[in-house]
BADREN-589408 format. One record per residue (C-alpha): x, y, z. Coordinates in nm, 2 decimals, always signed. Layout:
% BADREN-589408
<rec><X>X</X><Y>Y</Y><Z>Z</Z></rec>
...
This chain:
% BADREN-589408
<rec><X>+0.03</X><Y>-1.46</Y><Z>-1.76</Z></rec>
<rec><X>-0.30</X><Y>-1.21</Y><Z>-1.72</Z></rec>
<rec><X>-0.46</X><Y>-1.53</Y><Z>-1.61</Z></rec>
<rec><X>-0.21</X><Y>-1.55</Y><Z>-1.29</Z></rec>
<rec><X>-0.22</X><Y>-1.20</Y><Z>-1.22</Z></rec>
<rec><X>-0.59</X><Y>-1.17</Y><Z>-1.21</Z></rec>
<rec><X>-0.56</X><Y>-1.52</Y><Z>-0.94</Z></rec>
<rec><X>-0.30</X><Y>-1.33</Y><Z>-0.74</Z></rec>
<rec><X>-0.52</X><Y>-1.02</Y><Z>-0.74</Z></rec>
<rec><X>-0.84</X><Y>-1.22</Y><Z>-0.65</Z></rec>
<rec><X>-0.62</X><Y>-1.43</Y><Z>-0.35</Z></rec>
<rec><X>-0.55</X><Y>-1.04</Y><Z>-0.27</Z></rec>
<rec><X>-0.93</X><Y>-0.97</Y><Z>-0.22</Z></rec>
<rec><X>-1.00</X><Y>-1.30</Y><Z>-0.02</Z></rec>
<rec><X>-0.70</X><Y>-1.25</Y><Z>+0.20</Z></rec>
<rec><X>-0.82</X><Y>-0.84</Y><Z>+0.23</Z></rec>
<rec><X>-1.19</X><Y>-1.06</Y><Z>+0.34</Z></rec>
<rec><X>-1.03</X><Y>-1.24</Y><Z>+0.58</Z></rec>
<rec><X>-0.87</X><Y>-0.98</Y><Z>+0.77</Z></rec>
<rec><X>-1.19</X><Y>-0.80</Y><Z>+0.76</Z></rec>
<rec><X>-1.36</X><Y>-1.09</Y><Z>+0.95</Z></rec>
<rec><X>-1.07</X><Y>-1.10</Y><Z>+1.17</Z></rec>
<rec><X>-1.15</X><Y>-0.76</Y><Z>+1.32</Z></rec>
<rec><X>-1.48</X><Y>-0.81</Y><Z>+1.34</Z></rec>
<rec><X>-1.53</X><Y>-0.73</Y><Z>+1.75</Z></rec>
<rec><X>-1.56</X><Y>-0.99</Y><Z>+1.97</Z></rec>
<rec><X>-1.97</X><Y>-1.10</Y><Z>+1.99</Z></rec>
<rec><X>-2.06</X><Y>-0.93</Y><Z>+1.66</Z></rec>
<rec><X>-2.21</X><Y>-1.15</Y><Z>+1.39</Z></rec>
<rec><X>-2.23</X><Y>-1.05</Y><Z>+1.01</Z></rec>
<rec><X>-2.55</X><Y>-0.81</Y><Z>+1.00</Z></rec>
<rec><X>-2.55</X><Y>-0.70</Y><Z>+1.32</Z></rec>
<rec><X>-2.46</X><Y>-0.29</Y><Z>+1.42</Z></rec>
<rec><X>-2.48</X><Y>-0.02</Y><Z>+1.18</Z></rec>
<rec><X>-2.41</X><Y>-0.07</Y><Z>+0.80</Z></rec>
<rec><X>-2.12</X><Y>+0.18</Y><Z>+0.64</Z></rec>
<rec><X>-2.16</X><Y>+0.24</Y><Z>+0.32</Z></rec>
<rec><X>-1.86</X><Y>+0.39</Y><Z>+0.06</Z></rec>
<rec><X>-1.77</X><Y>+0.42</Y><Z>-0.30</Z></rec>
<rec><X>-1.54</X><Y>+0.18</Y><Z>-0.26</Z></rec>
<rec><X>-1.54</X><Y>-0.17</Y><Z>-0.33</Z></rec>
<rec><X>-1.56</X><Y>-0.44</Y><Z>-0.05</Z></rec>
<rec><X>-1.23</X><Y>-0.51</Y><Z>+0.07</Z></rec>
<rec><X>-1.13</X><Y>-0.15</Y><Z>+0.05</Z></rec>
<rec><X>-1.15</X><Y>+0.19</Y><Z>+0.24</Z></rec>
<rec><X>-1.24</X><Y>+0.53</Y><Z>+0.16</Z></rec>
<rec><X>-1.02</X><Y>+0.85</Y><Z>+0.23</Z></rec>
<rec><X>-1.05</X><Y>+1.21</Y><Z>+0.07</Z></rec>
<rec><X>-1.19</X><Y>+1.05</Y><Z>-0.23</Z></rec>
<rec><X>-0.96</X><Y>+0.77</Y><Z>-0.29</Z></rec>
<rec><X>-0.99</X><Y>+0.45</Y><Z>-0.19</Z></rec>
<rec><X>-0.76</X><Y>+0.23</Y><Z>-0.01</Z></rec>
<rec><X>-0.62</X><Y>-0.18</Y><Z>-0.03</Z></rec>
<rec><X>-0.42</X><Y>-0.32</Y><Z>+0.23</Z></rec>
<rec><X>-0.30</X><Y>-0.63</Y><Z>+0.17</Z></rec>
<rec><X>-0.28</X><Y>-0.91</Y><Z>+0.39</Z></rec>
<rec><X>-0.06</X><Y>-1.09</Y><Z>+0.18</Z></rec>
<rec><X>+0.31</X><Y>-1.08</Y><Z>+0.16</Z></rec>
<rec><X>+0.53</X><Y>-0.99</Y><Z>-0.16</Z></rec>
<rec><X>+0.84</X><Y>-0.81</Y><Z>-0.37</Z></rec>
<rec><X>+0.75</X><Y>-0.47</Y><Z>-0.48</Z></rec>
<rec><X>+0.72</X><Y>-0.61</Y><Z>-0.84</Z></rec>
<rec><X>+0.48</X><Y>-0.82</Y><Z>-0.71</Z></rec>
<rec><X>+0.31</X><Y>-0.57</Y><Z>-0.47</Z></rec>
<rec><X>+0.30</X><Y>-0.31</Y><Z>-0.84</Z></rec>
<rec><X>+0.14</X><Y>-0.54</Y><Z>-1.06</Z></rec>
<rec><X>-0.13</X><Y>-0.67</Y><Z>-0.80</Z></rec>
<rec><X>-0.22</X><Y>-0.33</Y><Z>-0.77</Z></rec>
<rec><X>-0.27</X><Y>-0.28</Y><Z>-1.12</Z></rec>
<rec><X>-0.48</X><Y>-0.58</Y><Z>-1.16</Z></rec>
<rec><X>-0.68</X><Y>-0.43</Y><Z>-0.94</Z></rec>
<rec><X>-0.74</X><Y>-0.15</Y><Z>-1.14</Z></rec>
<rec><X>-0.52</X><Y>+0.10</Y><Z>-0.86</Z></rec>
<rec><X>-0.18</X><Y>+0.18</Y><Z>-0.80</Z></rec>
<rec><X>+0.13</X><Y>+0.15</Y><Z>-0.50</Z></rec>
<rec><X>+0.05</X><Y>+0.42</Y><Z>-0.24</Z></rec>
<rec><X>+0.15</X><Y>+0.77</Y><Z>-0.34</Z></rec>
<rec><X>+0.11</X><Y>+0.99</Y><Z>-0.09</Z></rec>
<rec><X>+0.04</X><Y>+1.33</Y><Z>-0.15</Z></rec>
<rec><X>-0.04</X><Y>+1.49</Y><Z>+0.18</Z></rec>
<rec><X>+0.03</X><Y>+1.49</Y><Z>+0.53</Z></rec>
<rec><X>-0.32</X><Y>+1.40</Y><Z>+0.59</Z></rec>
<rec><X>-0.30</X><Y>+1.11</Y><Z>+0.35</Z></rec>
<rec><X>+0.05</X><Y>+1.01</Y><Z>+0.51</Z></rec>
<rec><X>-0.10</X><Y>+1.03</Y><Z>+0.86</Z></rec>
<rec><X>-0.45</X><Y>+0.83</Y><Z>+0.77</Z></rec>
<rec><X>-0.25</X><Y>+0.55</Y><Z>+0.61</Z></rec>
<rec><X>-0.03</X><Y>+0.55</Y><Z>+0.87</Z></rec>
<rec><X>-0.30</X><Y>+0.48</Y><Z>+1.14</Z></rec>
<rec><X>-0.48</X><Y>+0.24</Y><Z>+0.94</Z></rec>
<rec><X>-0.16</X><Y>+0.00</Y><Z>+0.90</Z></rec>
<rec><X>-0.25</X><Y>-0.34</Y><Z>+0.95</Z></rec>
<rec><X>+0.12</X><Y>-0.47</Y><Z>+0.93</Z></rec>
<rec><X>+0.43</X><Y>-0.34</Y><Z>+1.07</Z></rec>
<rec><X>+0.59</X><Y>-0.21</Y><Z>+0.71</Z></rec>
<rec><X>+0.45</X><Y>-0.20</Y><Z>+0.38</Z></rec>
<rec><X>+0.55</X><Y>-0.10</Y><Z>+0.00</Z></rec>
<rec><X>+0.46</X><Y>+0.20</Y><Z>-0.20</Z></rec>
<rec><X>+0.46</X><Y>+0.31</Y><Z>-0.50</Z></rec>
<rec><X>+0.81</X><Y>+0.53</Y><Z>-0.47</Z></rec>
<rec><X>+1.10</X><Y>+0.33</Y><Z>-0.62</Z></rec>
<rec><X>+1.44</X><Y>+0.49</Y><Z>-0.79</Z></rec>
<rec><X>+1.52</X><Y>+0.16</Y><Z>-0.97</Z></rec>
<rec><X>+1.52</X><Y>+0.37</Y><Z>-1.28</Z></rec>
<rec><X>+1.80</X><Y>+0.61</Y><Z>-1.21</Z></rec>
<rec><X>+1.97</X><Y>+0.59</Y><Z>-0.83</Z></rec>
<rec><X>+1.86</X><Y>+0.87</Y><Z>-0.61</Z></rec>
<rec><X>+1.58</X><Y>+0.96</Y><Z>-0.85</Z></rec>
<rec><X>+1.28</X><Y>+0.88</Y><Z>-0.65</Z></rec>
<rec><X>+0.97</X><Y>+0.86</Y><Z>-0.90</Z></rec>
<rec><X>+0.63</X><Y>+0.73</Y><Z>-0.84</Z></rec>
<rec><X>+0.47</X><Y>+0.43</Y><Z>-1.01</Z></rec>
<rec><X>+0.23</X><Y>+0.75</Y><Z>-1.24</Z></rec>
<rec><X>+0.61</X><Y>+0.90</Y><Z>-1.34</Z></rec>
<rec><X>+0.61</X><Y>+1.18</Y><Z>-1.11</Z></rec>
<rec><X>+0.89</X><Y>+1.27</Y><Z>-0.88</Z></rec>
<rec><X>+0.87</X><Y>+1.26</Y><Z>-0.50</Z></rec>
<rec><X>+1.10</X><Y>+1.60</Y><Z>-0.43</Z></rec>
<rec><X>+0.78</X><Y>+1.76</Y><Z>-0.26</Z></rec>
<rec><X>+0.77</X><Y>+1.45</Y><Z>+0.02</Z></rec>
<rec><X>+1.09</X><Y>+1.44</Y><Z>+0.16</Z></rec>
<rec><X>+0.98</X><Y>+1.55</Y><Z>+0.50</Z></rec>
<rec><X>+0.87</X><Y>+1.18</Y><Z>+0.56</Z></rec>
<rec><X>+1.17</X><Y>+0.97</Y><Z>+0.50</Z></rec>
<rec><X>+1.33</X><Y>+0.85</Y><Z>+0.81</Z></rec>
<rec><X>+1.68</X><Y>+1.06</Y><Z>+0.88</Z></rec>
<rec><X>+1.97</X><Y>+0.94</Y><Z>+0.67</Z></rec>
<rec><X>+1.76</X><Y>+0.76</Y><Z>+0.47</Z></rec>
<rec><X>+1.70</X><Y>+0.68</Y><Z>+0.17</Z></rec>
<rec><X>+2.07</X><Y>+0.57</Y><Z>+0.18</Z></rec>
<rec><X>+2.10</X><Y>+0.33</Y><Z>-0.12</Z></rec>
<rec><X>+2.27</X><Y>+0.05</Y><Z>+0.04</Z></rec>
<rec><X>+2.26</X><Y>-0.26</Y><Z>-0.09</Z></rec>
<rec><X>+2.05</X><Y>-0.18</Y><Z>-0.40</Z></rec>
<rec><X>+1.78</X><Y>-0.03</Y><Z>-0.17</Z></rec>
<rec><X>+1.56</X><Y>+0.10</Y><Z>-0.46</Z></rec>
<rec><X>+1.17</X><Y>+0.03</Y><Z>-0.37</Z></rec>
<rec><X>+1.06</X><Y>+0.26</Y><Z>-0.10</Z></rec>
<rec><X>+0.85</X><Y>+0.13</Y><Z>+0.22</Z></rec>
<rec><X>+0.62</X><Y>+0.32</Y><Z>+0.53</Z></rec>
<rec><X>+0.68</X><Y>+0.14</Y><Z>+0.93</Z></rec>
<rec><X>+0.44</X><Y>+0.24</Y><Z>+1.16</Z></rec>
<rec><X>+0.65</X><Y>+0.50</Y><Z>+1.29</Z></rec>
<rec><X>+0.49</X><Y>+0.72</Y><Z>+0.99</Z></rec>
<rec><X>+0.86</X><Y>+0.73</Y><Z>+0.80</Z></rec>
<rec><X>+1.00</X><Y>+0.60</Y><Z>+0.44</Z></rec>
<rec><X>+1.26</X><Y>+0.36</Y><Z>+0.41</Z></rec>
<rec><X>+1.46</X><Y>+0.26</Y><Z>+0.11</Z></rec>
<rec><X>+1.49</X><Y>-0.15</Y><Z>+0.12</Z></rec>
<rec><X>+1.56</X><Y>-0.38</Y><Z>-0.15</Z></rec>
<rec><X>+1.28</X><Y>-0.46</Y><Z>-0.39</Z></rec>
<rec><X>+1.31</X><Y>-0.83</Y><Z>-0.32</Z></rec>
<rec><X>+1.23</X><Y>-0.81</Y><Z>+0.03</Z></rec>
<rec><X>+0.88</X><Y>-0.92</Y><Z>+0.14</Z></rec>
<rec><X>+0.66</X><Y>-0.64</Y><Z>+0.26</Z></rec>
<rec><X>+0.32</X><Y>-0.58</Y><Z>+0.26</Z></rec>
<rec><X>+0.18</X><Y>-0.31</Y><Z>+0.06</Z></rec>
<rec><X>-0.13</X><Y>-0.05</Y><Z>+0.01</Z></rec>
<rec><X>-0.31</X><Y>+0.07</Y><Z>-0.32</Z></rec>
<rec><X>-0.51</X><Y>+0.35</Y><Z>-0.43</Z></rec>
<rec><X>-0.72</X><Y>+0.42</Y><Z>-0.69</Z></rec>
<rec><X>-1.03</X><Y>+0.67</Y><Z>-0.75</Z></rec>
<rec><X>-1.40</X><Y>+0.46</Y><Z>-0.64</Z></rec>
């Protein structure tokens, strides 16, 4: 079972690669422009001293939760407007999970660390979350709002962790 999980979180990496090269402007080749350096792995970016994964991959918040802690990070938990609005501009897909779920006890909203969310209710969408249909697992759009949406649904999804 660790086996798999360290696969999926390595597939993670290549597919985080390969999106990299995809952005690559047009007429640049590998080596060329200036170099950026970070504290932060390849595959990853840096923000107010976290750093960032975006996967390229699609999955169920389960799955999305434990390829981030393969990785050695957690789902997204944003804890400031400026985190919210950096994430938010660096979207590379139209919806993606975090690490906000009340599957635990409904319309308890906790973070994957066991903290509760009360403090970030300025960024869910209005008249959400709603709970319908066993919405538990909480997503971002790139309209820089939270959604509630089953956990089953396919979404792509951010961690964080420290460099």
């Amino acid at each position: 079972f660790r086996l798999h999980l360290h696969i999926k979180a390595l597939q993670g990496l290549c597919s985080s690669l390969r999106c990299q090269e995809e952005q690559r402007p047009a007429g640049k080749h590998q080596g060329e422009g200036s170099r950026v350096c970070t504290p932060c792995r390849r595959g990853w970016t840096f923000f107010q001293d976290r750093c960032y994964f975006h996967s390229c991959s699609l999955g169920t918040w389960d799955t999305a939760n434990r390829s981030c802690a393969s990785l050695g990070a957690l789902l997204l938990q944003v804890t400031s407007l400026a985190e919210q609005a950096h994430i938010v501009a660096s979207m590379k897909a139209p919806s993606f999970w975090m690490g906000l779920t009340d599957q635990a006890l409904e319309g308890a909203w906790m973070w994957v660390d066991g903290t509760h969310s009360a403090a970030n209710a300025s960024y869910w969408q209005t008249g959400e979350p709603n709970g319908r249909q066993k919405e538990n697992c909480a997503l971002a759009r790139q309209d820089g709002h939270w959604y509630d949406a089953p956990c089953t649904e396919q979404h792509h999804w951010v961690c964080e962790k420290e460099p």
